[in-house]
RODO-2510 file (C-alpha; in nm, 4 decimals, decimal comma):
residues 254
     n   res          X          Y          Z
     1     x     5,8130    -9,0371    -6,5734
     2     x     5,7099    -8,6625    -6,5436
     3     x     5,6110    -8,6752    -6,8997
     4     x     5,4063    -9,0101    -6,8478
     5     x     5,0983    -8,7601    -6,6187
     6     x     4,8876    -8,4962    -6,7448
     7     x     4,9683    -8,1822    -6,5995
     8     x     4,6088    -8,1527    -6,4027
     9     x     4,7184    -8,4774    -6,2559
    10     x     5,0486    -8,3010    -6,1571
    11     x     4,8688    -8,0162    -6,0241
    12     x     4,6872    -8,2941    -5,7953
    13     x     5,0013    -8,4391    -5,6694
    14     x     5,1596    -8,0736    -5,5922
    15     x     4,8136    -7,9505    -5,4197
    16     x     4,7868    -8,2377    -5,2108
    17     x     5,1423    -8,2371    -5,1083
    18     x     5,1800    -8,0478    -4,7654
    19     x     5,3256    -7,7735    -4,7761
    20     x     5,7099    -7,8403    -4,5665
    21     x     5,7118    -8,1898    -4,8476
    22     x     5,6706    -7,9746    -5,1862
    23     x     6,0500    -7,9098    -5,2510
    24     x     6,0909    -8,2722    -5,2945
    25     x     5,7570    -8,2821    -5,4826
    26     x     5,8543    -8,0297    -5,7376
    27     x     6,2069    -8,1679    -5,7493
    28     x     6,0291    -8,4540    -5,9416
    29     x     5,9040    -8,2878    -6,2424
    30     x     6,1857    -8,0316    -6,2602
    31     x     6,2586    -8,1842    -6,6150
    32     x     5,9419    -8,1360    -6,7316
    33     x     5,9565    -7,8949    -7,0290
    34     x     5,5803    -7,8553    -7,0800
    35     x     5,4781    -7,5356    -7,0342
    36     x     5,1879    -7,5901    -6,7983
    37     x     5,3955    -7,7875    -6,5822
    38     x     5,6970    -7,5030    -6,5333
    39     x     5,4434    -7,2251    -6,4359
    40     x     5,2929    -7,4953    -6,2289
    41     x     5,6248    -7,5471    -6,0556
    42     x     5,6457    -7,1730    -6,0244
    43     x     5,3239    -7,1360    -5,8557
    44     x     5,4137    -7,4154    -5,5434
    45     x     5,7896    -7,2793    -5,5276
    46     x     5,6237    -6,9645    -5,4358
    47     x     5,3885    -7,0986    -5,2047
    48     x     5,6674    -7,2980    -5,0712
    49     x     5,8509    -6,9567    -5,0142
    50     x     5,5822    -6,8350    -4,8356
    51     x     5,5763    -7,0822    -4,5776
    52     x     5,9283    -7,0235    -4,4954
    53     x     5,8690    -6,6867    -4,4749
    54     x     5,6255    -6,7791    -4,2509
    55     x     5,7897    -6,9868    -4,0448
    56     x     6,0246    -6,7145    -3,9695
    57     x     5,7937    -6,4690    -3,9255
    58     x     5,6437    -6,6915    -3,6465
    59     x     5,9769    -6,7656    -3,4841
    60     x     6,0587    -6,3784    -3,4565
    61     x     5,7159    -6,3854    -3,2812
    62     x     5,8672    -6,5979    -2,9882
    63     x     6,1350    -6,3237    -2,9116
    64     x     6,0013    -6,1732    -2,6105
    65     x     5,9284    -6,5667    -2,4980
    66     x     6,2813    -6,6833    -2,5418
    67     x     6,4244    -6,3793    -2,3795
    68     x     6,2011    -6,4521    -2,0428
    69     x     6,2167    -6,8397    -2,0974
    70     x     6,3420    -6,8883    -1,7218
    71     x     5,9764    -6,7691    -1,6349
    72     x     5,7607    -7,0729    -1,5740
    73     x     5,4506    -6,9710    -1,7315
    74     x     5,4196    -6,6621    -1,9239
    75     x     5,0812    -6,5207    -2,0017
    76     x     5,0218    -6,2656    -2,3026
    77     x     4,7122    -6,0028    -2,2678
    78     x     4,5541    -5,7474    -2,5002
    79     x     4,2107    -5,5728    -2,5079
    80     x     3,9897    -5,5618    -2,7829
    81     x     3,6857    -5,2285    -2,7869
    82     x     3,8485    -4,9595    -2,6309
    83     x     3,6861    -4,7016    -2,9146
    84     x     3,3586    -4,8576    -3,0292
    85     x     3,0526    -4,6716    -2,9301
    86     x     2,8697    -4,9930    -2,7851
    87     x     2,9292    -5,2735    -2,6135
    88     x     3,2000    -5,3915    -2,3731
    89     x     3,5544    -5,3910    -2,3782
    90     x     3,7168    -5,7530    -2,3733
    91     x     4,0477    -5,8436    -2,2486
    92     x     4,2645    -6,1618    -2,2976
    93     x     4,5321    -6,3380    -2,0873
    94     x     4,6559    -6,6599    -2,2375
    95     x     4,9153    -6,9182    -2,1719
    96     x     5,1228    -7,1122    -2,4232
    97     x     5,2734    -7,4207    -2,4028
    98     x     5,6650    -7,3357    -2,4695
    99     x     5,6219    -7,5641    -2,7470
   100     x     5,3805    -7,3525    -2,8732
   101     x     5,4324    -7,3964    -3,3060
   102     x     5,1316    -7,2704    -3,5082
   103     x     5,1455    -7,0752    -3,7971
   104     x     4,9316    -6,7676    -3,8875
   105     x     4,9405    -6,6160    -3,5296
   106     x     4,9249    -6,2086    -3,5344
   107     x     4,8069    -5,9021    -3,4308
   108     x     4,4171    -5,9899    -3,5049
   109     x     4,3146    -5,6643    -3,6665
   110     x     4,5899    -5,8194    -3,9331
   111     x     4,4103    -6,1326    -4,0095
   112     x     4,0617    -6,2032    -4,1660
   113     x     3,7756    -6,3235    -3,9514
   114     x     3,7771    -6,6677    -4,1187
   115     x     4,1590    -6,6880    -4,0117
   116     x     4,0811    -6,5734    -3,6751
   117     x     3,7874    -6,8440    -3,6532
   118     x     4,0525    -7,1040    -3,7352
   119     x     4,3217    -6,9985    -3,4725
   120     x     4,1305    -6,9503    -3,1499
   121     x     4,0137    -7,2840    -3,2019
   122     x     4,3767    -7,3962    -3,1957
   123     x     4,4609    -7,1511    -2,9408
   124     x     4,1429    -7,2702    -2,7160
   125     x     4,2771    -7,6090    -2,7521
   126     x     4,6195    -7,6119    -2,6990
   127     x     4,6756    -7,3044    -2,4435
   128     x     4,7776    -7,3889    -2,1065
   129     x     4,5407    -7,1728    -1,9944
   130     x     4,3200    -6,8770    -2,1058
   131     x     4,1387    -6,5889    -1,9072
   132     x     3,8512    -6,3535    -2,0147
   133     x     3,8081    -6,0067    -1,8609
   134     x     3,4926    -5,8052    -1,9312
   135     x     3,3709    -5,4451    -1,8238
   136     x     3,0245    -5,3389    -1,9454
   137     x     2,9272    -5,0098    -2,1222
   138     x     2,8085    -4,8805    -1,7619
   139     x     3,1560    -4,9137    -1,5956
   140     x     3,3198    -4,7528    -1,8645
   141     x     3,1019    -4,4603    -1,8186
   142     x     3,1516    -4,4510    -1,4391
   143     x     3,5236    -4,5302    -1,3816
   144     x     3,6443    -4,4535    -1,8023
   145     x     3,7581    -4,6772    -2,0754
   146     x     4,1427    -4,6954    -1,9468
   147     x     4,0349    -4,7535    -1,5795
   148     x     3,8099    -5,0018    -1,7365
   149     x     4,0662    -5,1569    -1,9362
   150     x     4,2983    -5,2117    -1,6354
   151     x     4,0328    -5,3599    -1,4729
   152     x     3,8913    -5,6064    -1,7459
   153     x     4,2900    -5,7015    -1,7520
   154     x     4,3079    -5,7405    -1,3992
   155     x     3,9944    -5,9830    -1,4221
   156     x     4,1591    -6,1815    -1,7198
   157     x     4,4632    -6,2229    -1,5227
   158     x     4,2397    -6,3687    -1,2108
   159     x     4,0763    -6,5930    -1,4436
   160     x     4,3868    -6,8036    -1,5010
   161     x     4,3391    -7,1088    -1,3914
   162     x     4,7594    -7,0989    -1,2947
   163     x     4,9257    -6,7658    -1,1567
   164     x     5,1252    -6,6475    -1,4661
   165     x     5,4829    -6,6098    -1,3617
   166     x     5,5173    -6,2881    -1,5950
   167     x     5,2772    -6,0642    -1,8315
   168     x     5,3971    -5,9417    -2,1915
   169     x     5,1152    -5,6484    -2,1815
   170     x     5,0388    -5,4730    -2,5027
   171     x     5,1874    -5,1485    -2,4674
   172     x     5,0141    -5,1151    -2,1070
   173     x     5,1456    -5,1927    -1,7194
   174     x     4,8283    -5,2552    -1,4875
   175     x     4,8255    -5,0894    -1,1540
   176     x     4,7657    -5,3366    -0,8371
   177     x     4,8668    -5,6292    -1,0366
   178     x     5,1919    -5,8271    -0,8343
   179     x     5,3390    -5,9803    -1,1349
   180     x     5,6170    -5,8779    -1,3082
   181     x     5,5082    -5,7311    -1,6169
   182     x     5,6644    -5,6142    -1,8901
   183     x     5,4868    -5,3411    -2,1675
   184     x     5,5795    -5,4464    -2,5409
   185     x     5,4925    -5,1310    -2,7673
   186     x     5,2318    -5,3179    -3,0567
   187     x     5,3054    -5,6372    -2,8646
   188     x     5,0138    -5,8085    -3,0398
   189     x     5,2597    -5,7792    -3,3898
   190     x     5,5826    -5,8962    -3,1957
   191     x     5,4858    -6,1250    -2,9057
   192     x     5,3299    -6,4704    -3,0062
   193     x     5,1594    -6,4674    -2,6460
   194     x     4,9979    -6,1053    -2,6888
   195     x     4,9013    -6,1848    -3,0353
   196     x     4,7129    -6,5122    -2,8793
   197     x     4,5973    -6,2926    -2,6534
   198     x     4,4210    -6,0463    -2,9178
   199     x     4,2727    -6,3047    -3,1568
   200     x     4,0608    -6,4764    -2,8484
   201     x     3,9489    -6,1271    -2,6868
   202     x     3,8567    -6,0338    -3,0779
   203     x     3,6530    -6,3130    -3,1330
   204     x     3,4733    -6,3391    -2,8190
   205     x     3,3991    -5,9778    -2,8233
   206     x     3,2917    -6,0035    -3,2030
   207     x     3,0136    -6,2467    -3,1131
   208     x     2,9017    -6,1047    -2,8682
   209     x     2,8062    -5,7990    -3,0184
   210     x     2,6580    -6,0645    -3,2806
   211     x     2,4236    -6,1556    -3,0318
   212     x     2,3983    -5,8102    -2,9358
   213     x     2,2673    -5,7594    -3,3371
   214     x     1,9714    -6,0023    -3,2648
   215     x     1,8495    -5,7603    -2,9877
   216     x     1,9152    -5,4257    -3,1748
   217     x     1,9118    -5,5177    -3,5220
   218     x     1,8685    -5,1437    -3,6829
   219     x     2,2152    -5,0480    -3,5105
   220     x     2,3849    -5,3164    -3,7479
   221     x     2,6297    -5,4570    -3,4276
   222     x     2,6845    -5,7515    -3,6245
   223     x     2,8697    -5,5487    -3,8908
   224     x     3,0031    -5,2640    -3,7123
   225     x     3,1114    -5,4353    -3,3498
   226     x     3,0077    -5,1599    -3,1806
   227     x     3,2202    -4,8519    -3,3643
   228     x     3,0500    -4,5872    -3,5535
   229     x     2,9794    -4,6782    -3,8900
   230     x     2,7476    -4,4321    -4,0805
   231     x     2,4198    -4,6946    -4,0178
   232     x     2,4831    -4,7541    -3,6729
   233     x     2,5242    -4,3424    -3,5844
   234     x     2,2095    -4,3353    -3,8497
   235     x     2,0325    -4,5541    -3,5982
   236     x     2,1382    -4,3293    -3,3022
   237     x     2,0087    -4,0020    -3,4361
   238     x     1,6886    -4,1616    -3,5236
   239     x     1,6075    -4,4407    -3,2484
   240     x     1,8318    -4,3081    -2,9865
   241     x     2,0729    -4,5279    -2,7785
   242     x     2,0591    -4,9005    -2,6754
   243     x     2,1396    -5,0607    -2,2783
   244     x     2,4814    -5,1299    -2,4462
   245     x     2,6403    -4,8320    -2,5796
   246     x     2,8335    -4,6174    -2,4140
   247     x     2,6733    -4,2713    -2,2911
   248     x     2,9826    -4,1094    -2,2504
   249     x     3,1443    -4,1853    -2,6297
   250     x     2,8130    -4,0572    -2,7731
   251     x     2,7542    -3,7234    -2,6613
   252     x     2,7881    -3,5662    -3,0214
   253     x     2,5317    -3,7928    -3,2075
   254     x     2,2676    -3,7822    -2,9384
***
């Protein structure tokens, strides 16, 4: 029967296919001898192999979540912009549904923007919950970025529409915070929650330092976020700074 299709019309059937069905797919036209068909069958075992990867890559994620599963509702947080020379820093706090199965999550400095598009739709949608925490350029020059941190986390946390039960922190514990909380060294590559956590504080920092761009467009936010690429410190020599960046990171270009 293999024999009977052309092998674009195999490719069709195999590309089509999604992606947990190809095994019994390919098993069809494993008798195929045609050339064009056996690298095709090559090509989809692979990508088959990389979904299982995946898939375990994903479950490994939910470590930290199965270890505290007794905890009603565990919320992840990270901060995105703790080193850029403009704009705010942005934290995260999210909730996840224990049933929580999409694939793709990670660390979002580790996935492309397009990819990180995709996922905090998903995220958005299916969280339990999810908190934003925001400290200007101005209160990170009065209180510092770490100070500021804490307190963008604090405000993520408040945000909540439910009081989280426990926090998986990146790396960090926040003072005056009465949760438990446990610190995860690069929690954003081993907790599904923290990595969550990052891609939604990436995003929504990213555009807003898009918007930012529309303001200040010599500074180049749009492409640089904020840090100091060699146009935006360009900018700063020549036009000095902006309401958004951050007097006390800038000293040396200004």
């Amino acid at each position: 029967m293999s024999e009977e299709l052309k092998v674009g019309q195999i490719k069709e059937i195999l590309e089509s296919s999604p992606v947990e069905l190809l095994p019994s797919k390919i098993e069809n036209f494993e008798t195929d001898t045609r050339q064009g068909v056996i690298k095709l069958l090559e090509k989809y075992k692979k990508v088959h192999n990389g979904y299982i990867k995946e898939l375990e890559r994903t479950e490994n994620m939910k470590m930290y979540e199965k270890k505290y599963a007794d905890y009603e509702f565990i919320a992840g947080i990270d901060e995105v912009g703790r080193g850029p020379l403009a704009g705010p820093v942005v934290t995260c706090a999210v909730i996840l549904p224990k049933d929580f199965n999409v694939l793709y999550i990670n660390d979002s400095k580790k996935l492309t923007e397009k990819k990180r598009e995709e996922l905090y739709d998903i995220i958005m949608e299916k969280a339990i919950s999810v908190g934003i925490g925001i400290e200007s350029p101005k209160v990170i020059d009065d209180i510092n970025i770490l100070q500021a941190t804490y307190s963008a986390m604090r405000k993520a946390i408040d945000a909540l529409e439910i009081k989280p039960t426990l926090l998986l922190n990146d790396a960090v514990t926040i003072p005056m915070v009465d949760i438990k909380q446990v610190p995860i060294i690069k929690g954003d590559a081993k907790s599904i929650s923290i990595a969550a956590a990052s891609i939604v504080a990436k995003v929504t920092r990213d555009r807003m330092m898009v918007e930012f761009h529309k303001l200040y467009p010599e500074y180049d936010f749009a492409g640089n976020k904020g840090y100091g690429s060699a146009t935006h410190i360009a900018a700063l020599k020549k036009l000095g700074p902006t309401p958004i960046h951050r007097q006390s990171f800038i000293k040396n270009f200004v």
